[in-house]
N, C-alpha and C positions, 0 to 999 in steps of 0.2 A: 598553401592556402593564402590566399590574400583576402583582404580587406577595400572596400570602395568606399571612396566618399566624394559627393557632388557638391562645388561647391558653384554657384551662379551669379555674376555680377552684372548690373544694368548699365549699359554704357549708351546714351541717351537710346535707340529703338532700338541698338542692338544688344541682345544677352551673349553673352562670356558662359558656357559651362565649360567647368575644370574640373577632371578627375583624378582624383588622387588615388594612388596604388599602395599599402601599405603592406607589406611581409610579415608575418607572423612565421619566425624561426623554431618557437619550440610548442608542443604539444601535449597537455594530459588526458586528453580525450580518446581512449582506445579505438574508436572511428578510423582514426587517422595511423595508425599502425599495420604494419603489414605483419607476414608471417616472421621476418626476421625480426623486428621490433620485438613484436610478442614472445619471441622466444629468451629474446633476452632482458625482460621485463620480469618474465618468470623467471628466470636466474634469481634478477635483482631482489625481486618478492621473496624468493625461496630464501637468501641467504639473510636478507632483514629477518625473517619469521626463525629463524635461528639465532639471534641476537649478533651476528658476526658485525657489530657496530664497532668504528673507532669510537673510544673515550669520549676525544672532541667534539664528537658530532652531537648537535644539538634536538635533542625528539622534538619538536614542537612546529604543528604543520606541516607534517613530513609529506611531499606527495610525488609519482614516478613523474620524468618529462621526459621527449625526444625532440631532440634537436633534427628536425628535416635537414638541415644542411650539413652537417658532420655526420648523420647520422648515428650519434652517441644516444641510447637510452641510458638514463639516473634516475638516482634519489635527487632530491634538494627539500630544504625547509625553510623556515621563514629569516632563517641567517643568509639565504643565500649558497652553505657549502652545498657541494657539491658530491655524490658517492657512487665510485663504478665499482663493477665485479671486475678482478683481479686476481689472476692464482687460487681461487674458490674461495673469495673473502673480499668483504666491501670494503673502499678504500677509499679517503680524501681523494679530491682530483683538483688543481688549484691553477688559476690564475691570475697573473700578476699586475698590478693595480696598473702599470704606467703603457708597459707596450703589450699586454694581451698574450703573455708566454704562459700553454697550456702545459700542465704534468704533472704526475705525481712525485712525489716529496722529494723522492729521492732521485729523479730525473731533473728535476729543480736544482739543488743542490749539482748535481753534476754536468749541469751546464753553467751554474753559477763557478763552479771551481775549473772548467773548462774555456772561461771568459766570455760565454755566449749571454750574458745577463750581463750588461753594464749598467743602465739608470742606476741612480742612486735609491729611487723609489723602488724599483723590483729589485733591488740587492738587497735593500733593509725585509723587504719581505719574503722572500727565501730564508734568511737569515732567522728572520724569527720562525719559522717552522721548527728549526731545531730544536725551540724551547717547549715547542707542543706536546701532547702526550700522542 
């Protein structure tokens, strides 16, 4: 789905229009979902509706997205986390503030002890998942 925008400048009798392209990556509008989204949206609804919530997770404007381009349906709320269905149970999915390393906790962790996380900024924050609940 993209987005247009017109923008027109006068340059003495002649006009300039420029069009801007803009990408819109994720979606909550069931419109835009196909049969696999949808199915795995129902996952996601089914195991929320069961409370299969981590601790950390924050209730508050919780609403599903899809990411067109990874194709990942979630949760997310107004923090930002992030929650996939995992082994029949929703689960943090996290990335890392500096270079953009997606996974869950314990994928994190073992590429952090595997030396594939060097920044000092996504080491500190791997690091601190440990302390999470």
């Amino acid at each position: 789905m993209y987005s247009y925008y017109i923008s027109v400048a006068k340059s003495g009798r002649t006009f300039l229009i420029l069009f801007y392209m803009s990408s819109i990556s994720t979606f909550n509008n069931l419109e835009n979902y196909g049969y696999r989204e949808l199915a795995l949206a129902i996952e996601l609804l089914t195991l929320y509706s069961e409370y299969k919530l981590p601790e950390s997770f924050v209730e508050e404007d919780v609403t599903i997205m899809f990411n067109h381009y990874s194709g990942m349906v979630f949760i997310t709320n107004e923090e930002y986390q992030v929650l996939v269905a995992n082994k029949g149970r929703l689960e943090l999915f996290y990335t890392t503030p500096y270079k953009g390393i997606e996974g869950y906790k314990e994928e994190l962790l073992e590429m952090l002890s595997n030396g594939e996380i060097t920044h000092s900024e996504d080491i500190e924050f791997v690091l601190a998942l440990t302390t999470d609940k």
